[in-house]
MIRO-804945 format. One record per residue: residue in three letters; x, y, z of N, C-alpha, C in turn. Coordinates in nm, 3 decimals. Each point is the difference from the previous one (the first is absolute). Last residue first. Layout:
<recs>
ALA  X  Y  Z  X  Y  Z  X  Y  Z
...
</recs>
This chain:
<recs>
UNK  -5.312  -1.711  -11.677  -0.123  -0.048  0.063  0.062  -0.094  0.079
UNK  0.279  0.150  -0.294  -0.035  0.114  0.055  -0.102  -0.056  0.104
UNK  0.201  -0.263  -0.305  0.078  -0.006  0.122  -0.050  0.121  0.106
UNK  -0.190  -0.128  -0.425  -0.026  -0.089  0.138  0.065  0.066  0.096
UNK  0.084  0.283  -0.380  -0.154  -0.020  0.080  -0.046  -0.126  0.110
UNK  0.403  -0.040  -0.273  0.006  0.119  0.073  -0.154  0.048  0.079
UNK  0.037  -0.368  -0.294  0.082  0.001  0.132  -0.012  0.058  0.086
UNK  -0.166  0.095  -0.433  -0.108  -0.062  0.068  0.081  -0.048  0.141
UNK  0.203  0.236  -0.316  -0.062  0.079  0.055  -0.120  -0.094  0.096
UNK  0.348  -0.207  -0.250  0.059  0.095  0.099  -0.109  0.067  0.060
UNK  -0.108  -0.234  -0.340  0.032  -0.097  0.146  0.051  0.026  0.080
UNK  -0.104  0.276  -0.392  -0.135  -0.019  0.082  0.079  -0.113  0.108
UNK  0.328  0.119  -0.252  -0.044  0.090  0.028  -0.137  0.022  0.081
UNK  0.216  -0.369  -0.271  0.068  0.037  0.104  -0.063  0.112  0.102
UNK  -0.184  -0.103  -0.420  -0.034  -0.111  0.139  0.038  0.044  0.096
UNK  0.087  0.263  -0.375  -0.114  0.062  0.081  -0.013  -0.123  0.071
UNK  0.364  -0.042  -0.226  0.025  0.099  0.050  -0.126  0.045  0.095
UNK  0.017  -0.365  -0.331  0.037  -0.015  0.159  0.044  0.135  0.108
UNK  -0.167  0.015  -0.445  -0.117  -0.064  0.111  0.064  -0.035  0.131
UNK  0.247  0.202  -0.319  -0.068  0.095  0.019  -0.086  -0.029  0.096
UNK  0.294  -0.266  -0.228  0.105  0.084  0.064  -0.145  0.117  0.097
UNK  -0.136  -0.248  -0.390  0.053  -0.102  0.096  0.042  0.062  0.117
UNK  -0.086  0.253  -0.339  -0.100  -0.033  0.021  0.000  -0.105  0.130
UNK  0.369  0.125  -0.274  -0.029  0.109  0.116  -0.115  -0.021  0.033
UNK  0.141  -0.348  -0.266  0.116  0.006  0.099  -0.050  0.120  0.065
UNK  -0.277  -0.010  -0.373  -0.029  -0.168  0.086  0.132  0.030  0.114
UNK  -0.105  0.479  -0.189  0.035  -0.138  -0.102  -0.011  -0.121  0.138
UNK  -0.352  0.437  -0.006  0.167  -0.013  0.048  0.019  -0.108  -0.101
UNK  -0.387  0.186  -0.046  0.075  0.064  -0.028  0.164  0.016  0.041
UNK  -0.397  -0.271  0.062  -0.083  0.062  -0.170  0.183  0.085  0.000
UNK  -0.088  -0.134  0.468  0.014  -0.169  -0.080  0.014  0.073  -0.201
UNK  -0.144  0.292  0.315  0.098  0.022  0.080  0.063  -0.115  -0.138
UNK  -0.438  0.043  -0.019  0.103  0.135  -0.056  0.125  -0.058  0.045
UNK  -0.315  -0.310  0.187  -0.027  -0.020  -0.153  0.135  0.134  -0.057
UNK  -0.008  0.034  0.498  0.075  -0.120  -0.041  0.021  0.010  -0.196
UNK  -0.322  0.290  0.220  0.140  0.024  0.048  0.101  -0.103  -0.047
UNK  -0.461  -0.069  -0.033  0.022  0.153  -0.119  0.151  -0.013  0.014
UNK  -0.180  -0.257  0.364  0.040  -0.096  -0.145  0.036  0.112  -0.144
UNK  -0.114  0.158  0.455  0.113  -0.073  -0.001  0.018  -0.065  -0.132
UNK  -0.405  0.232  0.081  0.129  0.096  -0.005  0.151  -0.078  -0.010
UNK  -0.449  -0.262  0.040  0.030  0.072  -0.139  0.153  0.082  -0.021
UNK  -0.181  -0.129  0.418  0.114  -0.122  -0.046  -0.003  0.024  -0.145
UNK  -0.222  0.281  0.235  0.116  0.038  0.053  0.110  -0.113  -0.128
UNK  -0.473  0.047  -0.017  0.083  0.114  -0.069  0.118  0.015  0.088
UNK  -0.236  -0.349  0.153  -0.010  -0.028  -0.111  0.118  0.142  -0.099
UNK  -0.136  0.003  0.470  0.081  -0.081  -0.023  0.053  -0.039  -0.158
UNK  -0.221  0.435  0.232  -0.027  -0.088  -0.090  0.139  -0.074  -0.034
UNK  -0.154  0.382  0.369  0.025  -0.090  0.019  -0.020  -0.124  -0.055
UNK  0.042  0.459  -0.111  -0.121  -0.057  0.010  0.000  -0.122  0.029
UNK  0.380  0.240  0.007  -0.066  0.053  0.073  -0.154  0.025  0.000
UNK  0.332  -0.262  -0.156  0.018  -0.034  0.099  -0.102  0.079  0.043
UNK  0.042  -0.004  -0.424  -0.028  -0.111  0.044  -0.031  -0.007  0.139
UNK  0.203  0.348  -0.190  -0.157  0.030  -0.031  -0.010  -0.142  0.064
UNK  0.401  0.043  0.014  -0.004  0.057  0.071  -0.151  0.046  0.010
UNK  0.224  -0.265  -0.344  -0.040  -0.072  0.144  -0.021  0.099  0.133
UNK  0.060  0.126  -0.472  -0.139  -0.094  0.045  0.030  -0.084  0.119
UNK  0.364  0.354  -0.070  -0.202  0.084  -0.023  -0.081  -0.116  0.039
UNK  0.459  -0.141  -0.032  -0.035  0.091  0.140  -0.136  0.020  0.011
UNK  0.139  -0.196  -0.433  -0.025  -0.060  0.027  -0.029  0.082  0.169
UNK  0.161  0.266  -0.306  -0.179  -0.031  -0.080  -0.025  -0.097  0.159
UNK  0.446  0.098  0.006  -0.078  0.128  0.014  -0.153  -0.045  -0.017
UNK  0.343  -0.277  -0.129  -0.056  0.001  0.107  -0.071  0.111  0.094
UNK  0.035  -0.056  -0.467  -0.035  -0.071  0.041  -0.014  -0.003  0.146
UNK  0.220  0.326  -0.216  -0.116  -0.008  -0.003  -0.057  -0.102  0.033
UNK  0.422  -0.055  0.046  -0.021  0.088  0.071  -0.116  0.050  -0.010
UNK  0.172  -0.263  -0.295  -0.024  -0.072  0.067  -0.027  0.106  0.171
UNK  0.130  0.102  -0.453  -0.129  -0.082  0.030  -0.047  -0.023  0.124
UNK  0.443  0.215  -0.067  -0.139  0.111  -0.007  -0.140  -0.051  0.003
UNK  0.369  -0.283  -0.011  0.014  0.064  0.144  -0.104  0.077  0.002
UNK  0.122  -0.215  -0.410  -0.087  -0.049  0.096  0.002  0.025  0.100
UNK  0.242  0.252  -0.290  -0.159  0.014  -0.042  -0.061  -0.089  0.116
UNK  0.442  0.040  0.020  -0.091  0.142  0.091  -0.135  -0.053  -0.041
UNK  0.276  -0.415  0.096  0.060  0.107  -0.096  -0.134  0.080  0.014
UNK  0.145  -0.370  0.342  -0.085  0.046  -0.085  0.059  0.115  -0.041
UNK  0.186  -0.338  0.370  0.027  0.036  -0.127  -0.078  0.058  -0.112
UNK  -0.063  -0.113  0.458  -0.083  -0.146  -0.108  0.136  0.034  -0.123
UNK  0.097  0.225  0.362  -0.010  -0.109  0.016  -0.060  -0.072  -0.088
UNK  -0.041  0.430  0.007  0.184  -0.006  -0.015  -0.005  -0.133  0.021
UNK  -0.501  0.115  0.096  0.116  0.027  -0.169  0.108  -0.005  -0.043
UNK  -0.132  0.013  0.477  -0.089  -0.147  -0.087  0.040  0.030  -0.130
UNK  0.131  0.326  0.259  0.092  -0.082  0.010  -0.048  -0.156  -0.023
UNK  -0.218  0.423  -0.082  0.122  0.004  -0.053  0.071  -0.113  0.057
UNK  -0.403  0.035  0.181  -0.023  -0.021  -0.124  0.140  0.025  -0.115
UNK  -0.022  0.043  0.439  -0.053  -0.130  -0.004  0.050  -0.052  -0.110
UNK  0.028  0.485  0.144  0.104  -0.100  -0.006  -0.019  -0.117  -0.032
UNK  -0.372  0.250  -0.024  0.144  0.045  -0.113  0.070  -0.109  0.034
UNK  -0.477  -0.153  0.105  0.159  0.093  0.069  0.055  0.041  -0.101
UNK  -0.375  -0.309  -0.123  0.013  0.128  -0.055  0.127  0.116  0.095
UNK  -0.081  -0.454  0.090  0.031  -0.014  -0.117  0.006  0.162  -0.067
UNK  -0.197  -0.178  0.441  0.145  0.055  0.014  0.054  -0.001  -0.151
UNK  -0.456  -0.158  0.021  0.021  0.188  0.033  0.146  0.006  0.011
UNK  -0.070  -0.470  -0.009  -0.065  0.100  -0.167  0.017  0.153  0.005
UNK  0.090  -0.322  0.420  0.098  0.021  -0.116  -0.018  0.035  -0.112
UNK  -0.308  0.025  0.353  0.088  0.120  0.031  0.115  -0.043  -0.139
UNK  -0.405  -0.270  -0.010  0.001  0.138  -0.059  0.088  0.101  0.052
UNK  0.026  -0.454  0.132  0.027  0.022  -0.159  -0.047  0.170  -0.008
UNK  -0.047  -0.165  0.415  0.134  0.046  -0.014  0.019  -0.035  -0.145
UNK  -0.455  0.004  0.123  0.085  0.146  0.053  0.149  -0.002  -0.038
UNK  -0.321  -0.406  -0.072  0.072  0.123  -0.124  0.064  0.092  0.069
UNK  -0.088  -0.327  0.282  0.109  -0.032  -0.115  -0.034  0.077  -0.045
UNK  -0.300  0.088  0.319  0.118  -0.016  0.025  0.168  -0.021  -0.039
UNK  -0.527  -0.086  -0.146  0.072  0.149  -0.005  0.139  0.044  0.067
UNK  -0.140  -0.448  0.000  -0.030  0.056  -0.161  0.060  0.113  0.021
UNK  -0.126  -0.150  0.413  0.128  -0.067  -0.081  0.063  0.058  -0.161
UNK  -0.463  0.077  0.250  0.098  0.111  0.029  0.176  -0.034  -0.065
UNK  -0.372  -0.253  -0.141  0.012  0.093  -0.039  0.062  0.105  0.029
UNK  -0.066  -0.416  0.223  0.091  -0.041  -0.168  -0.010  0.128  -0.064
UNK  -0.240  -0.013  0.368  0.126  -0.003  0.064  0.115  -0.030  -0.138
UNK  -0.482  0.055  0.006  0.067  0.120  0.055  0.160  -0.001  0.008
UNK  -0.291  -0.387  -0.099  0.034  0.109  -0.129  0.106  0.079  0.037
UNK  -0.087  -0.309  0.336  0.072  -0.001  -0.121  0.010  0.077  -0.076
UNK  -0.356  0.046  0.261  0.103  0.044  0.108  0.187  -0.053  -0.080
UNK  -0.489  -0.092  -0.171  0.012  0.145  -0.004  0.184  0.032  0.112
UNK  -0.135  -0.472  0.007  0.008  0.017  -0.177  0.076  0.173  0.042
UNK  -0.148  -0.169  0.380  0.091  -0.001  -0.017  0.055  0.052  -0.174
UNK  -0.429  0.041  0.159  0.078  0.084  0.056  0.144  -0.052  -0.031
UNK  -0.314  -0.248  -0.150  -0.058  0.139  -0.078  0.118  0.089  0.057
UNK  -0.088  -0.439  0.162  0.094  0.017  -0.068  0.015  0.125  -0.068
UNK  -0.273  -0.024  0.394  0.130  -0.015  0.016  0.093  -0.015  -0.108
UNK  -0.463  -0.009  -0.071  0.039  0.135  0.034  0.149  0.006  0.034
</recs>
């Protein structure tokens, strides 16, 4: 019985963790659709209009499934939403803005995940 409880008392605890790291990936996916964000992630990768216009549906599409994700609390259709986001993102920049792009959203969740420690 004692191990039953600890096991259950891990899960819990590797799962609130879990949810803890996406929050600050999913504030850097939603901050993607800002105007400003989003004009100044485009003056930066350097993208020409068509892929600005892609890529703005994309992250438009991508807000929707993680925002259904979240609010059926499906890990799975979340981490779907992220990879839609990346596979497009990857289909339509070149290897140097693609590059330029991931580190843009690391940076951005390690900021946001900071920032949330520091809050607590």
């Amino acid at each position: 019985m004692k191990k039953a409880l600890i096991i259950l008392a891990v899960l819990v605890a590797s799962a609130t963790s879990t949810f803890a790291m996406n929050s600050g990936e999913t504030e850097a996916f939603l901050q993607l659709n800002e105007k400003k964000v989003f004009n100044g992630l485009m003056k930066y990768l350097g993208t020409n209009s068509e892929q600005a216009d892609y890529l703005k549906t994309v992250f438009e599409s991508t807000e929707k499934k993680i925002k259904n994700a979240e609010r059926r609390s499906d890990e799975k259709a979340y981490d779907n939403a992220v990879v839609f986001n990346l596979a497009n993102a990857k289909y339509v920049l070149s290897h140097e803005q693609y590059r330029k792009y991931l580190i843009t959203l690391n940076l951005s969740m390690s900021n946001n995940q900071n920032l949330s420690a520091n809050e607590n």
